[in-house]
C-alpha positions as a Markdown table, in Angstrom:
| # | Residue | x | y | z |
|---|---|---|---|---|
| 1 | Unk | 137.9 | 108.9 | 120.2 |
| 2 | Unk | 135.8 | 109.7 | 116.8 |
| 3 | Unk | 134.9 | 113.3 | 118.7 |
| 4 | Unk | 138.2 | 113.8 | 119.3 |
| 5 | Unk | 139.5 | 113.4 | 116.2 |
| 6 | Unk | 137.0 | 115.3 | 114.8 |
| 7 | Unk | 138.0 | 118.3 | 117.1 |
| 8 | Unk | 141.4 | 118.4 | 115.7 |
| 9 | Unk | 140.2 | 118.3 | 112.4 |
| 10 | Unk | 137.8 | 121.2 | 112.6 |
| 11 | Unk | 140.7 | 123.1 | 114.7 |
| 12 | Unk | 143.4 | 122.7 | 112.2 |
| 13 | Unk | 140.5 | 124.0 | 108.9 |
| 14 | Unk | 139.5 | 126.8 | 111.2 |
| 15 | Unk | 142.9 | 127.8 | 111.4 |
| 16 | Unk | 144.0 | 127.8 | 107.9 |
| 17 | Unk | 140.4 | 129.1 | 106.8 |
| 18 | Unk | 141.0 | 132.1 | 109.1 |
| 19 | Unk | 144.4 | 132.7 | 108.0 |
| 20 | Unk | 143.8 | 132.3 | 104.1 |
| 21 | Unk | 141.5 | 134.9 | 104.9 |
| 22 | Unk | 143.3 | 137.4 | 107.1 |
| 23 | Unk | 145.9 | 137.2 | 104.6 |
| 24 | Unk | 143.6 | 137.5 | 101.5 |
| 25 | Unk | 144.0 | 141.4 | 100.2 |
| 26 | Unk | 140.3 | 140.9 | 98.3 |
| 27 | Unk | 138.7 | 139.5 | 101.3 |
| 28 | Unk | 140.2 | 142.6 | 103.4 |
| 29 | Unk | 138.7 | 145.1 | 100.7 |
| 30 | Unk | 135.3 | 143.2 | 100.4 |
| 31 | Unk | 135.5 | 143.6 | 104.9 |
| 32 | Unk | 136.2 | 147.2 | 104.1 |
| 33 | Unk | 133.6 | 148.0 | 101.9 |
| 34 | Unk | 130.8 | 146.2 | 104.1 |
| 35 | Unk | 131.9 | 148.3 | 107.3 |
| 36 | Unk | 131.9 | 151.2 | 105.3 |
| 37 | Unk | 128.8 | 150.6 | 104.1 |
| 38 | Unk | 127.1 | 149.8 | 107.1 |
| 39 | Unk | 128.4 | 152.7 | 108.8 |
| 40 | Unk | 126.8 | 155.1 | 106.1 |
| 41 | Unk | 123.8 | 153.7 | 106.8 |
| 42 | Unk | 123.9 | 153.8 | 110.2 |
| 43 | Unk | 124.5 | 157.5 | 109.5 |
| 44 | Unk | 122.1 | 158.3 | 107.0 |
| 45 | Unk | 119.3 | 156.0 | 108.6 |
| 46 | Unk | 117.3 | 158.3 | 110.4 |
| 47 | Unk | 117.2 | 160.7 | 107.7 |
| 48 | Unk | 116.2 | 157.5 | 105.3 |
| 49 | Unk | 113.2 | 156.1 | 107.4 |
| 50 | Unk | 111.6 | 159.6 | 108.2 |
| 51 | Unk | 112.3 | 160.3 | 103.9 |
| 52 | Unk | 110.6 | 156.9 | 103.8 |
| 53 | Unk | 107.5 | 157.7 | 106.5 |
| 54 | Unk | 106.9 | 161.4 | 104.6 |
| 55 | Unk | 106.7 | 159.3 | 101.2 |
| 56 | Unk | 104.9 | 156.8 | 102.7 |
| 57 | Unk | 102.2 | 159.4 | 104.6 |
| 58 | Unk | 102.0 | 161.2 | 101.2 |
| 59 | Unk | 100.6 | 158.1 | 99.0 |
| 60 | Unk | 98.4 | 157.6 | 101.6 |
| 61 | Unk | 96.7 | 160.6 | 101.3 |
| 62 | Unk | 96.7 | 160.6 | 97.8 |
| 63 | Unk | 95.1 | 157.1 | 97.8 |
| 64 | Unk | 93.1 | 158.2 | 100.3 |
| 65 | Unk | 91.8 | 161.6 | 98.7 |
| 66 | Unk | 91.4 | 159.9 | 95.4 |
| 67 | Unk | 89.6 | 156.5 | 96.4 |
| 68 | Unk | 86.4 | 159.0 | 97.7 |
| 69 | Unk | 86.3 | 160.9 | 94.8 |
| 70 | Unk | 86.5 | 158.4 | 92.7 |
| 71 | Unk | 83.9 | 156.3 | 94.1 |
| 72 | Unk | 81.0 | 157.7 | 92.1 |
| 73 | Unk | 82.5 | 158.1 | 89.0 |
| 74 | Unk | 83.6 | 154.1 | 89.2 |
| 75 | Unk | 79.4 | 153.5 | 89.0 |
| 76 | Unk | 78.8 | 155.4 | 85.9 |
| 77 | Unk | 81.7 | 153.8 | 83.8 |
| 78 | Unk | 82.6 | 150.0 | 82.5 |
| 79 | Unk | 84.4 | 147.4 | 83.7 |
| 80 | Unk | 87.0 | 147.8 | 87.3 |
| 81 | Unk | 89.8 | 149.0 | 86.4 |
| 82 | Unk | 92.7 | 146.2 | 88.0 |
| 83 | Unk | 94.5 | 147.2 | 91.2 |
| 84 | Unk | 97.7 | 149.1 | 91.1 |
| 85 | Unk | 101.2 | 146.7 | 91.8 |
| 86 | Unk | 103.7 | 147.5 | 93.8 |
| 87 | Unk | 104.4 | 149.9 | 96.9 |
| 88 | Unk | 101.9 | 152.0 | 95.4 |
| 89 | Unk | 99.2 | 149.2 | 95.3 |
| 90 | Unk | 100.0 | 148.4 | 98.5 |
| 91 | Unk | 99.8 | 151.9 | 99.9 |
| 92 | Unk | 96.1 | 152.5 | 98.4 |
| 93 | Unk | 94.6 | 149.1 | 99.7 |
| 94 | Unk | 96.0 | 150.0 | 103.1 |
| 95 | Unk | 94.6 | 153.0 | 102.8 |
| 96 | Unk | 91.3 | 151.7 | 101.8 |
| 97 | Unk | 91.2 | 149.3 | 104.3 |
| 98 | Unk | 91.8 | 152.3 | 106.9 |
Protein backbone atom coordinates (compact mmCIF):
# COMPACT_ATOMS: atom_id res chain seq x y z
CA UNK A 1 0.00 0.00 0.00
CA UNK A 2 3.02 2.43 1.10
CA UNK A 3 4.38 1.86 -2.78
CA UNK A 4 1.28 2.83 -3.95
CA UNK A 5 0.84 5.72 -2.38
CA UNK A 6 4.09 6.76 -3.07
CA UNK A 7 3.39 6.31 -6.91
CA UNK A 8 0.59 8.81 -6.75
CA UNK A 9 2.62 11.12 -5.01
CA UNK A 10 5.58 11.10 -7.30
CA UNK A 11 2.82 11.20 -10.38
CA UNK A 12 0.98 14.15 -9.20
CA UNK A 13 4.88 16.33 -8.39
CA UNK A 14 5.98 15.13 -11.80
CA UNK A 15 3.05 16.65 -13.20
CA UNK A 16 2.94 19.96 -11.77
CA UNK A 17 6.94 20.14 -11.91
CA UNK A 18 6.62 19.48 -15.69
CA UNK A 19 3.91 21.97 -16.13
CA UNK A 20 5.43 24.83 -13.91
CA UNK A 21 8.05 24.37 -16.25
CA UNK A 22 6.49 24.11 -19.75
CA UNK A 23 4.72 27.11 -18.76
CA UNK A 24 7.84 29.01 -17.24
CA UNK A 25 8.89 31.75 -20.14
CA UNK A 26 12.67 31.80 -18.32
CA UNK A 27 12.91 28.20 -18.31
CA UNK A 28 11.84 28.17 -22.19
CA UNK A 29 14.66 30.80 -22.97
CA UNK A 30 17.36 29.06 -20.70
CA UNK A 31 16.04 25.55 -23.11
CA UNK A 32 16.65 27.81 -26.03
CA UNK A 33 19.79 29.09 -25.35
CA UNK A 34 21.34 25.48 -24.41
CA UNK A 35 20.00 23.96 -27.92
CA UNK A 36 21.39 26.82 -29.58
CA UNK A 37 24.42 26.43 -28.08
CA UNK A 38 24.89 22.95 -28.54
CA UNK A 39 24.03 23.15 -32.00
CA UNK A 40 26.89 25.77 -32.71
CA UNK A 41 29.11 23.51 -31.38
CA UNK A 42 28.12 20.77 -33.09
CA UNK A 43 28.76 23.00 -36.11
CA UNK A 44 31.92 24.51 -35.33
CA UNK A 45 33.41 21.19 -33.66
CA UNK A 46 35.40 19.87 -36.23
CA UNK A 47 36.86 23.04 -37.11
CA UNK A 48 37.51 23.48 -33.02
CA UNK A 49 39.40 20.07 -32.39
CA UNK A 50 41.55 20.16 -35.65
CA UNK A 51 42.31 24.31 -34.41
CA UNK A 52 42.95 22.42 -31.11
CA UNK A 53 45.30 19.34 -32.70
CA UNK A 54 47.45 22.16 -34.99
CA UNK A 55 47.90 24.17 -31.50
CA UNK A 56 48.51 21.18 -29.83
CA UNK A 57 51.21 19.65 -32.60
CA UNK A 58 52.81 23.11 -32.58
CA UNK A 59 53.82 23.28 -28.65
CA UNK A 60 55.00 20.04 -29.16
CA UNK A 61 57.47 20.86 -31.43
CA UNK A 62 58.41 23.82 -29.83
CA UNK A 63 58.90 21.91 -26.51
CA UNK A 64 60.40 19.49 -28.43
CA UNK A 65 62.92 21.63 -30.46
CA UNK A 66 63.80 23.58 -27.46
CA UNK A 67 64.18 20.75 -24.62
CA UNK A 68 67.48 19.54 -27.03
CA UNK A 69 68.92 22.62 -27.38
CA UNK A 70 68.60 23.51 -24.17
CA UNK A 71 70.05 20.51 -22.68
CA UNK A 72 73.67 21.71 -22.58
CA UNK A 73 73.21 25.01 -21.70
CA UNK A 74 71.03 23.71 -18.44
CA UNK A 75 74.76 22.11 -17.32
CA UNK A 76 76.72 25.26 -17.47
CA UNK A 77 74.18 27.44 -15.44
CA UNK A 78 72.63 27.42 -11.58
CA UNK A 79 69.96 25.98 -10.13
CA UNK A 80 66.64 24.11 -12.48
CA UNK A 81 64.68 26.40 -13.44
CA UNK A 82 60.74 25.02 -12.11
CA UNK A 83 58.56 23.36 -14.76
CA UNK A 84 56.17 25.34 -16.78
CA UNK A 85 52.05 25.10 -15.39
CA UNK A 86 49.42 24.68 -17.32
CA UNK A 87 48.59 23.28 -20.99
CA UNK A 88 51.97 24.45 -21.84
CA UNK A 89 53.69 22.43 -18.96
CA UNK A 90 51.78 19.71 -19.84
CA UNK A 91 52.57 19.85 -23.54
CA UNK A 92 56.52 19.92 -22.88
CA UNK A 93 56.62 16.96 -20.37
CA UNK A 94 54.68 14.98 -22.86
CA UNK A 95 56.94 15.88 -25.20
CA UNK A 96 59.84 15.00 -23.15
CA UNK A 97 58.57 11.89 -22.14
CA UNK A 98 58.19 11.11 -26.03
Amino acid sequence: MNQFIQRIANYIANEILIKGLAESRTFQRVALRTHNTIQDMKKGGIENINSKLDDVHKAASEAAYYSTSTKSKAATKGPPTPPQSGFAGFVSAFGKEI
